[in-house]
C-alpha positions in Angstrom: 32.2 -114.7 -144.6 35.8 -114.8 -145.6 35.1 -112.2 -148.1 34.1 -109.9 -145.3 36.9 -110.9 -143.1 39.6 -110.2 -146.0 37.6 -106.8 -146.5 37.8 -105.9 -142.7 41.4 -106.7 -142.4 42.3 -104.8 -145.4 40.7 -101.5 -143.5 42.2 -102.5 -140.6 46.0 -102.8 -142.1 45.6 -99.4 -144.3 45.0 -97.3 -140.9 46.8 -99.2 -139.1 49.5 -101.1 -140.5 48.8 -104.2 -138.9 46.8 -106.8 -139.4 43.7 -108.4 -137.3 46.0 -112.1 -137.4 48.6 -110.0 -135.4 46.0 -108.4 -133.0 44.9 -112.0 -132.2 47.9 -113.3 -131.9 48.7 -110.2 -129.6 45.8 -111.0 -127.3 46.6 -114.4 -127.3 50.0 -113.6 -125.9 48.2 -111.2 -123.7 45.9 -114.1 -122.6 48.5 -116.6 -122.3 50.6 -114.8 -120.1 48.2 -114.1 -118.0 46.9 -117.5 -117.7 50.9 -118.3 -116.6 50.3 -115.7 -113.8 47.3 -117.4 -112.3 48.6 -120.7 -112.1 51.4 -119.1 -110.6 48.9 -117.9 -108.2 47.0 -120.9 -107.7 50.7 -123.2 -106.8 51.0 -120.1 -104.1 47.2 -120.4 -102.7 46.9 -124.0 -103.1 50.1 -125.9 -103.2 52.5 -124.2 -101.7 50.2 -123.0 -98.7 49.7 -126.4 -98.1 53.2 -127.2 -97.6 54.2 -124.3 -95.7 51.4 -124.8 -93.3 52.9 -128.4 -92.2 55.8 -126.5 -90.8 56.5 -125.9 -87.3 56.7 -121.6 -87.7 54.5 -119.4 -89.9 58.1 -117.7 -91.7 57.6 -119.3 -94.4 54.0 -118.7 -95.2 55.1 -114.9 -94.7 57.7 -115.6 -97.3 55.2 -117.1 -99.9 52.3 -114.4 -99.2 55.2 -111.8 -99.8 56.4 -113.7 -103.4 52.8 -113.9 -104.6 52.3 -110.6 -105.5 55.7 -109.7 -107.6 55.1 -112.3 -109.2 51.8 -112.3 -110.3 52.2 -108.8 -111.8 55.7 -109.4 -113.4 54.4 -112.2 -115.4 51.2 -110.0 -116.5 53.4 -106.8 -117.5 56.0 -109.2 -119.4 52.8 -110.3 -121.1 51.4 -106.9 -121.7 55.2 -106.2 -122.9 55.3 -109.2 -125.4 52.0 -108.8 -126.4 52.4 -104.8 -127.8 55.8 -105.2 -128.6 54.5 -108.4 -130.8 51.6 -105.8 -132.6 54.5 -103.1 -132.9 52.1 -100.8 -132.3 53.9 -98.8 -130.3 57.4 -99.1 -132.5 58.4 -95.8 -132.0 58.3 -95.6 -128.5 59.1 -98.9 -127.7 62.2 -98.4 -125.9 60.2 -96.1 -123.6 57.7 -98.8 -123.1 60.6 -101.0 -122.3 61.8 -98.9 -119.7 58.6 -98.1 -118.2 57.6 -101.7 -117.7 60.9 -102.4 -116.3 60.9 -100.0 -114.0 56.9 -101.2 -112.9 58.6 -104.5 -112.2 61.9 -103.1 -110.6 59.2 -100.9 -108.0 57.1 -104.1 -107.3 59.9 -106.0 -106.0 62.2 -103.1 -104.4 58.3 -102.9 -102.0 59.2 -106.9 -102.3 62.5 -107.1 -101.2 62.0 -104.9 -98.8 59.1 -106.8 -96.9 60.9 -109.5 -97.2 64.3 -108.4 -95.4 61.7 -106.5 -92.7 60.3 -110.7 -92.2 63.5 -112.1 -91.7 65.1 -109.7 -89.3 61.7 -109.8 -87.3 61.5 -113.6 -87.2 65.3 -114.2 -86.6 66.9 -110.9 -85.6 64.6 -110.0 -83.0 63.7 -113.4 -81.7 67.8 -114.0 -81.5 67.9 -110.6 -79.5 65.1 -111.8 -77.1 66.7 -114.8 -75.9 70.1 -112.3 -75.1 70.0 -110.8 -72.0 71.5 -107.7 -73.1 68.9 -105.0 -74.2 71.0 -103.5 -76.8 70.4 -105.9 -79.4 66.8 -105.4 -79.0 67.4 -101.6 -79.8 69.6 -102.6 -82.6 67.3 -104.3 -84.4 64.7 -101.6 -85.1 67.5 -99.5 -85.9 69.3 -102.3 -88.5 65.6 -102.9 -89.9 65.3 -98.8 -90.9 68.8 -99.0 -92.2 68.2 -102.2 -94.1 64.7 -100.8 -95.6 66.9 -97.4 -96.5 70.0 -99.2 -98.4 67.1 -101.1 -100.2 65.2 -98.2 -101.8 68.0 -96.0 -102.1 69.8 -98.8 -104.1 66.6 -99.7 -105.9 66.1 -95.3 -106.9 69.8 -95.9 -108.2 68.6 -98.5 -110.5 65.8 -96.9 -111.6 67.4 -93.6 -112.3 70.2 -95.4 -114.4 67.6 -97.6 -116.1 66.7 -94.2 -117.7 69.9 -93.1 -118.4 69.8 -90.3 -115.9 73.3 -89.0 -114.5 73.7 -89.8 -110.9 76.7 -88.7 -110.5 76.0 -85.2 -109.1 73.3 -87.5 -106.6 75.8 -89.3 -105.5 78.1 -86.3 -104.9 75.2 -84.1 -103.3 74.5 -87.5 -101.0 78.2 -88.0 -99.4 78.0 -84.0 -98.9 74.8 -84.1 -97.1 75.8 -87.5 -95.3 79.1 -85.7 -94.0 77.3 -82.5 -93.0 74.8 -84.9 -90.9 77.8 -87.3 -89.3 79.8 -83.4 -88.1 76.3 -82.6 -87.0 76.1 -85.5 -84.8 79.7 -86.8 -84.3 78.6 -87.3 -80.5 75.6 -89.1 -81.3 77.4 -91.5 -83.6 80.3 -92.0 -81.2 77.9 -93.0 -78.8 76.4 -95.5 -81.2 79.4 -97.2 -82.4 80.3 -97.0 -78.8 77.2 -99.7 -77.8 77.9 -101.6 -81.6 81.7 -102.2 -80.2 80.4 -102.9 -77.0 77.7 -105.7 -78.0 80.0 -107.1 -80.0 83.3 -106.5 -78.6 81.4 -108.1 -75.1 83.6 -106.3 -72.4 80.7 -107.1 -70.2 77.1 -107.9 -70.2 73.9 -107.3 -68.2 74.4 -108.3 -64.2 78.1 -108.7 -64.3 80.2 -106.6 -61.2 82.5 -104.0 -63.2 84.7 -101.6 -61.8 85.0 -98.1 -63.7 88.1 -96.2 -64.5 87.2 -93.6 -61.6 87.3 -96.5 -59.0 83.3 -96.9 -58.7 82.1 -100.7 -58.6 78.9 -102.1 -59.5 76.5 -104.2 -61.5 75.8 -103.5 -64.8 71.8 -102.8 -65.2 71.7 -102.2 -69.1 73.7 -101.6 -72.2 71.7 -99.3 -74.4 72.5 -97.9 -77.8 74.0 -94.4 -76.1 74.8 -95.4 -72.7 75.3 -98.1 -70.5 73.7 -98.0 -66.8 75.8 -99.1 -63.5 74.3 -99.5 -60.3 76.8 -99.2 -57.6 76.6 -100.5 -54.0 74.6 -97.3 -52.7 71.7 -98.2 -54.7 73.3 -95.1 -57.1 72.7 -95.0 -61.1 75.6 -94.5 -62.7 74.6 -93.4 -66.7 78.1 -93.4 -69.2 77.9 -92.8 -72.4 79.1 -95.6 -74.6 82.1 -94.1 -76.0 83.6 -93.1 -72.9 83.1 -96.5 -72.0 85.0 -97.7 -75.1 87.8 -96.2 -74.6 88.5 -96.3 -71.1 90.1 -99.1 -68.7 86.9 -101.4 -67.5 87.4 -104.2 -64.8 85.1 -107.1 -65.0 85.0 -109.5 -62.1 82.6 -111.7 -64.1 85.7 -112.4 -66.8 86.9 -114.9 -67.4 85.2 -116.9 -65.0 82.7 -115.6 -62.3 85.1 -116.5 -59.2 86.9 -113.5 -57.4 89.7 -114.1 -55.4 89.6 -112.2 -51.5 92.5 -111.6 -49.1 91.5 -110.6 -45.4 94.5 -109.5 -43.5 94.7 -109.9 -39.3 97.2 -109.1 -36.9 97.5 -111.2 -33.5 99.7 -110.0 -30.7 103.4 -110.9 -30.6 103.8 -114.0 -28.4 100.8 -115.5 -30.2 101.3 -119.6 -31.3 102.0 -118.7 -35.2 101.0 -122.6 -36.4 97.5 -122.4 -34.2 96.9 -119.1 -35.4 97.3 -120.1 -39.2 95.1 -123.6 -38.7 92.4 -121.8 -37.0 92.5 -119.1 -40.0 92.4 -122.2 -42.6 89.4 -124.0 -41.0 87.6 -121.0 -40.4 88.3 -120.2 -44.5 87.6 -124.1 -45.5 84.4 -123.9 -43.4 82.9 -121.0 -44.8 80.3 -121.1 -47.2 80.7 -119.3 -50.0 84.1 -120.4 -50.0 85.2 -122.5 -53.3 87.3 -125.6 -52.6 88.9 -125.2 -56.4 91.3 -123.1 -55.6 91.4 -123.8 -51.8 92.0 -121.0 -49.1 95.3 -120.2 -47.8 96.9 -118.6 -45.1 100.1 -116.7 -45.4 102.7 -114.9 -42.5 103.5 -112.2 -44.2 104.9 -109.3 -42.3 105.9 -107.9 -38.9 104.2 -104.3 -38.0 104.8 -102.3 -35.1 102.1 -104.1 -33.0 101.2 -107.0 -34.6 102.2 -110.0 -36.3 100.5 -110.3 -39.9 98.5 -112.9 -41.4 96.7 -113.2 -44.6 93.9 -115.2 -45.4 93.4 -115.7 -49.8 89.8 -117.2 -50.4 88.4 -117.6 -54.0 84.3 -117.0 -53.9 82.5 -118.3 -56.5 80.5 -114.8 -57.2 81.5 -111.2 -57.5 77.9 -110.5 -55.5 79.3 -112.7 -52.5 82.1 -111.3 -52.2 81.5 -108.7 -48.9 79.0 -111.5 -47.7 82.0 -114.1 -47.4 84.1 -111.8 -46.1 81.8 -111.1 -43.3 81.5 -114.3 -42.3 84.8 -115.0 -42.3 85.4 -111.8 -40.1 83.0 -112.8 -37.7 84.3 -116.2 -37.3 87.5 -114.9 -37.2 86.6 -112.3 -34.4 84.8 -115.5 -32.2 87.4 -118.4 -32.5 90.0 -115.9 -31.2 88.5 -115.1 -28.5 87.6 -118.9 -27.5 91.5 -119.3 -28.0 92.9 -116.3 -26.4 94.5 -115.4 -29.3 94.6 -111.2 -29.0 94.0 -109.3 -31.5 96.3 -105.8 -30.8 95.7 -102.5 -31.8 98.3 -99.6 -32.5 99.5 -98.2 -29.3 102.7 -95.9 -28.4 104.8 -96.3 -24.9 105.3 -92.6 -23.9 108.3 -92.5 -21.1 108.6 -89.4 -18.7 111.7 -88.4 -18.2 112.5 -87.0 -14.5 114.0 -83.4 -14.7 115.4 -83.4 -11.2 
């Protein structure tokens, strides 16, 4: 038997060069390796499914399923690697073989990577952007997720084309080109984007809070998207602006930094009037008015003579931008009814016109 072994390995090395020892130890490499892989297989099935399933969210059992597979087959082409490379059968192109099951393993886990960045944004970036009441995150998100899935694979192409000792230069060149043409192509579209960015993050205002636009128009803010931002003013009217006019123009926000919005009501009363009854009347009506906050309390100021009237100003702070013309109508009305229990008139503009007799 050994006779016929030494005979058969002796056929075997003159074509060949190698010897059946090194084809066994070859497969045994081959075998070895991937008997490394399917434990590593198993510990993700068995053991570390196990554990993951204890925890309160399912993230990490994404995380593992996602591992599994990169490194099941990394593990078997290292094997396949160690194993041919051990045989030297393939001695002349071996540094191609290198390469080619590098650049196996480099694809795997650029398809890897990149399920795993698209997991975490889902499970933390969007569920973050859910519990935000603006909606600008939410479109965000999507759009970070492509961006994130495009840096990855065009980094991971980089790689691969350098593994092989391509030049990328000219790539790289043709890429910033193409990537200025496109931005000149859509300068307005990206304004508008990094518009909403500066906006989400800058937080001038958000979602239900009482703005007042550069041209003078007030309302509440509906929704911050990623080109424009919608305003619904007190006429029930839309108002659409794009985000980078927005950015760069003068904003008011009655929600900032606090949510209270001071209010002045002027009246007149007739000259003659009882300027300390008139000015307690104006505070209690003011104190007694809900809507009203205590912190800072109303006030009521003399201000001015006119030509018919003497002038009074009443300064309330309400404790919401929405209450503001509801407060002040109460406050009116109140006004307009305790005056005329007291007698206190309230004058309006009038002119004395004197004839003069000619005779």
């Amino acid at each position: 038997m050994t006779e016929y072994f030494s005979q058969f390995n002796e056929i075997i090395g003159t074509y060949t060069g190698i010897t059946v020892a090194s084809y066994i130890v070859a497969i045994v490499i081959l075998i070895v390796f991937f008997i490394l892989a399917q434990i590593t297989n198993f510990l993700f099935n068995k053991v570390f499914k196990v554990l993951t399933a204890k925890t309160k969210n399912d993230t990490d059992d994404k995380i593992m399923k996602i591992l599994n597979m990169p490194i099941f087959y990394s593990v078997v082409l290292l094997g396949a690697y160690q194993s041919f490379n051990y045989i030297g059968v393939l001695a002349n192109y071996s540094d191609n073989f290198s390469k080619m099951i590098k650049s196996l393993v480099l694809i795997i886990w650029i398809y890897a990577v990149s399920k795993l960045v698209n997991v975490i944004i889902s499970e933390f970036g969007f569920k973050f952007a859910e519990k935000t009441k603006s909606t600008l995150d939410d479109e965000l998100m999507p759009l970070f997720q492509k961006l994130s899935n495009i840096v990855i694979f065009f980094a991971g192409i980089m790689f691969l084309l350098k593994m092989w000792n391509i030049d990328i230069t000219p790539l790289l060149a043709s890429a910033g080109i193409m990537g200025f043409v496109i931005a000149f192509a859509a300068q307005d579209t990206l304004s508008h984007l990094f518009g909403g960015i500066s906006i989400y993050f800058d937080k001038p205002f958000r979602v239900g809070d009482r703005v007042q636009l550069e041209s003078g128009e007030i309302g509440d803010v509906l929704e911050i998207g990623i080109r424009s931002t919608r305003i619904k003013t007190f006429d029930e009217t839309v108002v659409i602006l794009p985000n980078s006019k927005i950015a760069n123009s003068k904003i008011i926000n009655y929600n900032q930094p606090a949510a209270k919005i001071k209010e002045k009501i002027k009246i007149g009363v007739a000259y003659g009037s009882d300027i300390n009854k008139v000015k307690k009347i104006l505070l209690d009506i003011a104190e007694n008015t809900e809507g009203v906050e205590k912190n800072p309390a109303p006030s009521v100021y003399f201000t001015d003579f006119l030509d018919h009237a003497l002038e009074f100003i009443v300064v309330t702070w309400v404790d919401s931008p929405g209450e503001k013309f509801m407060v002040k109508t109460k406050i009116n009305e109140e006004i307009y009814r305790r005056f005329n229990e007291e007698g206190i008139q309230i004058p309006y503009p009038t002119q004395d016109i004197y004839l003069r007799n000619s005779k």
